[in-house]
MDTraj code that builds the backbone (N, CA, C; nanometers):
import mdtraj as md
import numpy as np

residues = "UNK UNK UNK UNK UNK UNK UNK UNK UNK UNK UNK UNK UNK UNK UNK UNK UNK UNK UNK UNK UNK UNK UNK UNK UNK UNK UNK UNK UNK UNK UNK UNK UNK UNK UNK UNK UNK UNK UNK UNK UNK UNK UNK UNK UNK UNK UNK UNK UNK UNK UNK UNK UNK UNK UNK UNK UNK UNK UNK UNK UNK UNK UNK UNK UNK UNK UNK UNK UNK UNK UNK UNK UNK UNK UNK UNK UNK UNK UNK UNK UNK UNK UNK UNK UNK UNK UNK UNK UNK UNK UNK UNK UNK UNK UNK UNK UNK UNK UNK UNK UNK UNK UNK UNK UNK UNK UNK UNK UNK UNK UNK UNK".split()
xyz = np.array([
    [1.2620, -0.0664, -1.8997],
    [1.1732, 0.0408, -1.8628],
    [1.0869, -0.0046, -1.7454],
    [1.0121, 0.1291, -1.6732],
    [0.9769, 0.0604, -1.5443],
    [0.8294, 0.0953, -1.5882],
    [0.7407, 0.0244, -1.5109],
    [0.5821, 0.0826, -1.4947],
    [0.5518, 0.1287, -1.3741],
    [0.4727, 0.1700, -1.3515],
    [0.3756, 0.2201, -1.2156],
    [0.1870, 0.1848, -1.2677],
    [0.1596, 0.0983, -1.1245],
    [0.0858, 0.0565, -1.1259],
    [-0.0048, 0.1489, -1.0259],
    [-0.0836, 0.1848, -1.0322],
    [-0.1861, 0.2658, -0.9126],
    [-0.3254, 0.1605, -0.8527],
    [-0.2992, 0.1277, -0.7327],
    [-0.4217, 0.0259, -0.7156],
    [-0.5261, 0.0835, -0.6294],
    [-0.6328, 0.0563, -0.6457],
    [-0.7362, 0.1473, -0.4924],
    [-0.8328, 0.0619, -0.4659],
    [-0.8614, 0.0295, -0.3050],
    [-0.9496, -0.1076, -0.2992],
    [-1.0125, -0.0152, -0.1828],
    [-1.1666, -0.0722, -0.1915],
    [-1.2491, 0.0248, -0.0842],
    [-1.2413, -0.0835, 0.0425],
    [-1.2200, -0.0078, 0.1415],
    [-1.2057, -0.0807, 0.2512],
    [-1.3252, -0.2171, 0.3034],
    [-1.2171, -0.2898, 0.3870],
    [-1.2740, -0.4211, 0.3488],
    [-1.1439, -0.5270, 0.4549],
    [-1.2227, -0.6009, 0.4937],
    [-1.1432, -0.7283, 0.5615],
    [-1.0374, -0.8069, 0.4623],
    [-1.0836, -0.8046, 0.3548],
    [-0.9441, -0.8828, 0.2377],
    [-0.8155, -0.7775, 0.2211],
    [-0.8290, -0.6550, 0.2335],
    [-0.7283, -0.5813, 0.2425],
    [-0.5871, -0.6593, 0.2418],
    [-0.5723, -0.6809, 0.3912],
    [-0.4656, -0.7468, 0.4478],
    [-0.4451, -0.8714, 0.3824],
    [-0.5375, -0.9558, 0.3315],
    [-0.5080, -1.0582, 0.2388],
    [-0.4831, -1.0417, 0.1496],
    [-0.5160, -0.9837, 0.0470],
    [-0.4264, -0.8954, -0.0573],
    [-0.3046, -0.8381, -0.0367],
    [-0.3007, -0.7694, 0.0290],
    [-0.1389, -0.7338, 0.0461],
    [-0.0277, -0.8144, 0.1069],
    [-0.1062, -0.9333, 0.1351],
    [-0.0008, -1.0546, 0.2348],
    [-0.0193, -1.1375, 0.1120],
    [-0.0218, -1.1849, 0.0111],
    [-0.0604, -1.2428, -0.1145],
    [0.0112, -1.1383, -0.2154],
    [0.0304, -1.0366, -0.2331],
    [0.1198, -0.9613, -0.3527],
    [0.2469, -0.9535, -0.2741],
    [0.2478, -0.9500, -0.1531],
    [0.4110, -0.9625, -0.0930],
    [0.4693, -1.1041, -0.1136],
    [0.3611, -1.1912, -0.0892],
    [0.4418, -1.3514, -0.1213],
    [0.4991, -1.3860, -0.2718],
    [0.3907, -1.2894, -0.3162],
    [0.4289, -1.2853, -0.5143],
    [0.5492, -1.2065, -0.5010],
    [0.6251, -1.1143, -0.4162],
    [0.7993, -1.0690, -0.4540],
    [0.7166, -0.9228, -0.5001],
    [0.5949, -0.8729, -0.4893],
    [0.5614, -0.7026, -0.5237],
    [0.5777, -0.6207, -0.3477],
    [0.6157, -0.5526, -0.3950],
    [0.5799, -0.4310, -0.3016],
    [0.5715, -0.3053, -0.3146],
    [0.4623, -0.1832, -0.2303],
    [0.4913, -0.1082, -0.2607],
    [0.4306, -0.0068, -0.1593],
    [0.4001, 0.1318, -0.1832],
    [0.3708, 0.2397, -0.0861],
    [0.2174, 0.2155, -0.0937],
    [0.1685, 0.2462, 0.0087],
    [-0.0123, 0.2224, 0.0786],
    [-0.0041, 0.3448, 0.1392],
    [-0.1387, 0.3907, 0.1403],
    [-0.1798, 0.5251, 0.1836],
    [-0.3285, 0.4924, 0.2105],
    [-0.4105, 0.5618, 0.3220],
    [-0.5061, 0.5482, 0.3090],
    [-0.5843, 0.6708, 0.2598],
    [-0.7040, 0.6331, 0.2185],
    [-0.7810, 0.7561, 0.1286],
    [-0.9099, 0.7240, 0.1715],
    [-0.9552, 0.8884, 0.1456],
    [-1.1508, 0.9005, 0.1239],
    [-1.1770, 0.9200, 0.0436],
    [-1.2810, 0.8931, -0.0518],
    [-1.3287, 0.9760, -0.1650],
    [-1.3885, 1.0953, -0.1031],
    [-1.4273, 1.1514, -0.1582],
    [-1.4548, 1.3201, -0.1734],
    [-1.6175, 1.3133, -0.1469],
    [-1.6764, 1.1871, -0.1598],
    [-1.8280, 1.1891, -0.1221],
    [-1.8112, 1.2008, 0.0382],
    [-1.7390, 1.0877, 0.0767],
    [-1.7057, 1.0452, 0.2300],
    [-1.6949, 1.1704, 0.2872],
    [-1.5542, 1.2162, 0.2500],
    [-1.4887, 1.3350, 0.3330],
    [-1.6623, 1.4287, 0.3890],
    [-1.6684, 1.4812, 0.2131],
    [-1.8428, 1.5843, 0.2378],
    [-1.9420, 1.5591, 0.3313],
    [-1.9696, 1.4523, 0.3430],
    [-2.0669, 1.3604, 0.4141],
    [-1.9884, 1.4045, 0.5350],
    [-1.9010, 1.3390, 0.5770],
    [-1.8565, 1.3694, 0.6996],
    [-1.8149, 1.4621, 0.7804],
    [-1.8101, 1.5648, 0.6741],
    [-1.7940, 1.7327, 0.7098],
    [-1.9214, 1.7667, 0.7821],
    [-2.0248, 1.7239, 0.7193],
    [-2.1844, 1.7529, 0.6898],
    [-2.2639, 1.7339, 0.8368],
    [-2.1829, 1.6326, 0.8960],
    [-2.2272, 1.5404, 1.0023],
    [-2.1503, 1.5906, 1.1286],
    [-2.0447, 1.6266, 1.1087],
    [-1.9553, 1.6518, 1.2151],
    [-1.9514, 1.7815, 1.2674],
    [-1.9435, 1.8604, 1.3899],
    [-1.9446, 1.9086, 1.4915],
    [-1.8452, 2.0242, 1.4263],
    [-1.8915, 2.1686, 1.3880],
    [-1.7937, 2.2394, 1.3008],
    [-1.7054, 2.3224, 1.4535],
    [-1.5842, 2.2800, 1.4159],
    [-1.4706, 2.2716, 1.4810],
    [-1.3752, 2.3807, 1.3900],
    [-1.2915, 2.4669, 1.4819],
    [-1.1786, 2.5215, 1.4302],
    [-1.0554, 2.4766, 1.4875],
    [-1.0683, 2.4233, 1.5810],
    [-0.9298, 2.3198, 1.6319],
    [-0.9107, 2.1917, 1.5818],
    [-0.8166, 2.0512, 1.5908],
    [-0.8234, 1.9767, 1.6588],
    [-0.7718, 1.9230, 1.7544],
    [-0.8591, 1.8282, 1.8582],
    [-0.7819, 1.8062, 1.9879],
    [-0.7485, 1.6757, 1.9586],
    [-0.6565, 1.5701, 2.0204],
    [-0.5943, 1.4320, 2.0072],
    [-0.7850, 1.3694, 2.0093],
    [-0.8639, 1.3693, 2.0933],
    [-0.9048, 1.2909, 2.0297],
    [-1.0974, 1.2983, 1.9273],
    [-1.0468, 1.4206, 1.8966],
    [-1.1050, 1.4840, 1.7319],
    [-1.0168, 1.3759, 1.6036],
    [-0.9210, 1.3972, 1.6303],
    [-0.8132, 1.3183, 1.5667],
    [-0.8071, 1.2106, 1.5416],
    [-0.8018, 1.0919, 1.6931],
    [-0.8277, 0.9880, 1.6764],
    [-0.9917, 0.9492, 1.6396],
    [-1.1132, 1.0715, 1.6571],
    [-1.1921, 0.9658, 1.6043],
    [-1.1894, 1.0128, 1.4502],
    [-1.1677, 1.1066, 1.3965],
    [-1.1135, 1.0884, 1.2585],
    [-1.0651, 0.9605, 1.1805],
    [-0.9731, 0.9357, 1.2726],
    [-0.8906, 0.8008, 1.2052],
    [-0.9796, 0.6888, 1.2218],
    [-1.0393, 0.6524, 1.2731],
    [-1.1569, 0.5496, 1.3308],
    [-1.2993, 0.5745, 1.1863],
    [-1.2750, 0.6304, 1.0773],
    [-1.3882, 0.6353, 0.9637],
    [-1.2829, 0.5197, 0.8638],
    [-1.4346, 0.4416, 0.8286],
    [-1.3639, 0.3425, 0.7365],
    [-1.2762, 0.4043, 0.6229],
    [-1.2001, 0.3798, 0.5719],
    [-1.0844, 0.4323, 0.4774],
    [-1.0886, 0.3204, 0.3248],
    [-1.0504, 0.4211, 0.2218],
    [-1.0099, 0.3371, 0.1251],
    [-0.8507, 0.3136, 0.1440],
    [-0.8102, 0.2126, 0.0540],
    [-0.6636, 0.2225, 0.0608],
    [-0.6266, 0.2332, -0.1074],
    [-0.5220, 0.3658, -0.1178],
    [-0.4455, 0.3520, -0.2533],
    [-0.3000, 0.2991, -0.2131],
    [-0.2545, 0.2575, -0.3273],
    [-0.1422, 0.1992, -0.3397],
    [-0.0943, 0.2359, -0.5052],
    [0.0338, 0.2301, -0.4588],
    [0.1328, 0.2187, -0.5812],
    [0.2395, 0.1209, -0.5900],
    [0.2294, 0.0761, -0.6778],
    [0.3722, -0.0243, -0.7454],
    [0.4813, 0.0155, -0.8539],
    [0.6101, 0.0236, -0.8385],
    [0.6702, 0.0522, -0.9365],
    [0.7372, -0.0565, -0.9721],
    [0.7446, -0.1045, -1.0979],
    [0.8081, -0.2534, -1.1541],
    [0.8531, -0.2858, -1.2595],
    [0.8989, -0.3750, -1.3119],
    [0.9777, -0.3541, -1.4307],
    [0.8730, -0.3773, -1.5465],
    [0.8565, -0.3718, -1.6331],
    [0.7781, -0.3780, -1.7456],
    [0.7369, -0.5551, -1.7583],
    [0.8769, -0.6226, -1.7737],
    [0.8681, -0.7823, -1.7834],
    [0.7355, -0.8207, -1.6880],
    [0.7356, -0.7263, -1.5415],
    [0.6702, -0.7768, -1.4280],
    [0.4747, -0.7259, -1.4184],
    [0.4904, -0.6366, -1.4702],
    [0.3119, -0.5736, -1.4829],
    [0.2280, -0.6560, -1.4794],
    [0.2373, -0.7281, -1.5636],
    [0.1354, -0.8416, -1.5999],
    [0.0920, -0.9188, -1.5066],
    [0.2200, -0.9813, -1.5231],
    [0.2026, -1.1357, -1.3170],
    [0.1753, -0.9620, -1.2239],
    [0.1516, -0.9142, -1.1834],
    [0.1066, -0.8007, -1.0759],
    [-0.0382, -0.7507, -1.1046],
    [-0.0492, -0.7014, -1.2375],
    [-0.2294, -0.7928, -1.2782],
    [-0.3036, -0.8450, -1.2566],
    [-0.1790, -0.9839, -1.3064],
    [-0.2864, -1.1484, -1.2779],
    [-0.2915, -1.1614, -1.1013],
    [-0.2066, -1.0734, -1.0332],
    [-0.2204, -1.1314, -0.8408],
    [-0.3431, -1.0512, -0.8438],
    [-0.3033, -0.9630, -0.8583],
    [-0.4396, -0.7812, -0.8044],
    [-0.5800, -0.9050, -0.8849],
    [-0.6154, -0.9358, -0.9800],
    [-0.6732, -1.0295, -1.0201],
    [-0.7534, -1.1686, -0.9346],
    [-0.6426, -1.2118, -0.9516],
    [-0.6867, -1.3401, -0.8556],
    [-0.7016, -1.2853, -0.7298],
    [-0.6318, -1.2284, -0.6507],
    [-0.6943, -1.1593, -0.5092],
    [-0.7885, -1.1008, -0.4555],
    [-0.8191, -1.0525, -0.5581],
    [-0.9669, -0.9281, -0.5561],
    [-1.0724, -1.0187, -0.6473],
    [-1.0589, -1.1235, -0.7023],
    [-1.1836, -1.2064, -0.7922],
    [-1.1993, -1.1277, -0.8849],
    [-1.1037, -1.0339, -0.9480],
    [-1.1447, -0.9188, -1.0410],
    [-1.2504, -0.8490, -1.0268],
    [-1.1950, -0.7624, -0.8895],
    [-1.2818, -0.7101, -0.8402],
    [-1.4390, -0.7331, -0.8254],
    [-1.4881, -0.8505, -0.8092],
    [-1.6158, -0.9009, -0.6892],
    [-1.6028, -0.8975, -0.5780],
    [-1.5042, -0.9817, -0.5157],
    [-1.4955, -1.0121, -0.4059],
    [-1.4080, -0.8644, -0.3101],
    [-1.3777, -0.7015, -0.3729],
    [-1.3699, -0.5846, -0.3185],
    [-1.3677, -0.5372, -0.3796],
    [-1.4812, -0.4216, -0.3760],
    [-1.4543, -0.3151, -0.4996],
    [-1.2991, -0.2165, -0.4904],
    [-1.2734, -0.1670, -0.6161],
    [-1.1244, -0.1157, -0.6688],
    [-1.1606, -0.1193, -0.7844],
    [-0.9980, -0.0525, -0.8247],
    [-0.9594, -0.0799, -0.9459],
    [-0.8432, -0.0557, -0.9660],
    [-0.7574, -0.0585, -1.0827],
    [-0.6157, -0.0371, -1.1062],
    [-0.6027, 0.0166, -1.2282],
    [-0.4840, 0.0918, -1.2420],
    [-0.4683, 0.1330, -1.3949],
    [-0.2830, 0.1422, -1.3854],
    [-0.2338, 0.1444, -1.5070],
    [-0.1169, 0.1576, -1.4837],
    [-0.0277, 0.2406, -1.6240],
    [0.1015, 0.2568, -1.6377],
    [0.1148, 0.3321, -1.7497],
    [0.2914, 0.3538, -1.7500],
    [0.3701, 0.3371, -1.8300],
    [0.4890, 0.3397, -1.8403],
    [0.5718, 0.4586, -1.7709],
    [0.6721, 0.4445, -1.6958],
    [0.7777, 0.6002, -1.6700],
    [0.8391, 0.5887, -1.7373],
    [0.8205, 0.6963, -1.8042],
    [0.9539, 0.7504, -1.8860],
    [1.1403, 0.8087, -1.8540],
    [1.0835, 0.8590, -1.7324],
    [1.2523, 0.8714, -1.7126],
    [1.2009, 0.8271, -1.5070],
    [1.3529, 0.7505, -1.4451],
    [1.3223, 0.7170, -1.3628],
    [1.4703, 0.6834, -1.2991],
    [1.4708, 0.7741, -1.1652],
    [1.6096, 0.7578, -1.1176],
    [1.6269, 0.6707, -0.9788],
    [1.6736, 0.5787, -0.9467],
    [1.6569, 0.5534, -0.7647],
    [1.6990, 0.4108, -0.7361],
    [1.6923, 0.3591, -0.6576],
    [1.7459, 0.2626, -0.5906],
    [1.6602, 0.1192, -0.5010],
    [1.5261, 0.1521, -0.5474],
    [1.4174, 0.0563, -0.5370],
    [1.3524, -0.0443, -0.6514],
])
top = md.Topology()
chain = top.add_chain()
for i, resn in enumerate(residues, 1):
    res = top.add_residue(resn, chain, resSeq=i)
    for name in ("N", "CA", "C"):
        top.add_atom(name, md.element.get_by_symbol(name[0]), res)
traj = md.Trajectory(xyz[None], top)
């Protein structure tokens, strides 16, 4: 059986060390970046009310610090050691705030 792991770390310079540290551990998986919903508001709140956007509305969009989510899908045997990295990488969570949760698939078809 497989798991899925959901990870979310608030942006931060260890980022990239974390994810260069769960790739050396043999994990990988899909990264996305995210806002929470305070951010986004806030930044609605602040920003210049616009009905377009132009390229660089856009790019300074992308230029607001970001959280990053992530997902892992893995075999059950494997959850744990993917834990103990997200763990040791993050200082359990001191050294970046996050968190993780994870939870069994039940049916699961594919080639990854």
């Amino acid at each position: 059986m497989k798991q899925i792991l959901f990870l979310i770390l608030d942006h931060g310079d260890l980022v990239d060390s974390i994810f260069k540290k769960l790739s050396a551990n043999g994990f990988n998986g899909t990264v996305l970046q995210a806002r929470s919903i305070k951010h986004l508001l806030e930044d609605e709140e602040t920003s210049d009310d616009i009905s377009f956007f132009n390229i660089s509305h856009l790019e300074n969009r992308l230029s607001f610090p970001t959280s990053t989510f992530c997902y892992f899908i893995v075999e059950q045997d494997k959850i744990e050691a993917l834990k103990a990295c997200i763990r040791e990488t993050t200082g359990s969570f001191k050294k970046i705030k996050g968190a993780f949760f994870s939870y069994p698939i039940d049916d699961f078809e594919g080639s990854f």
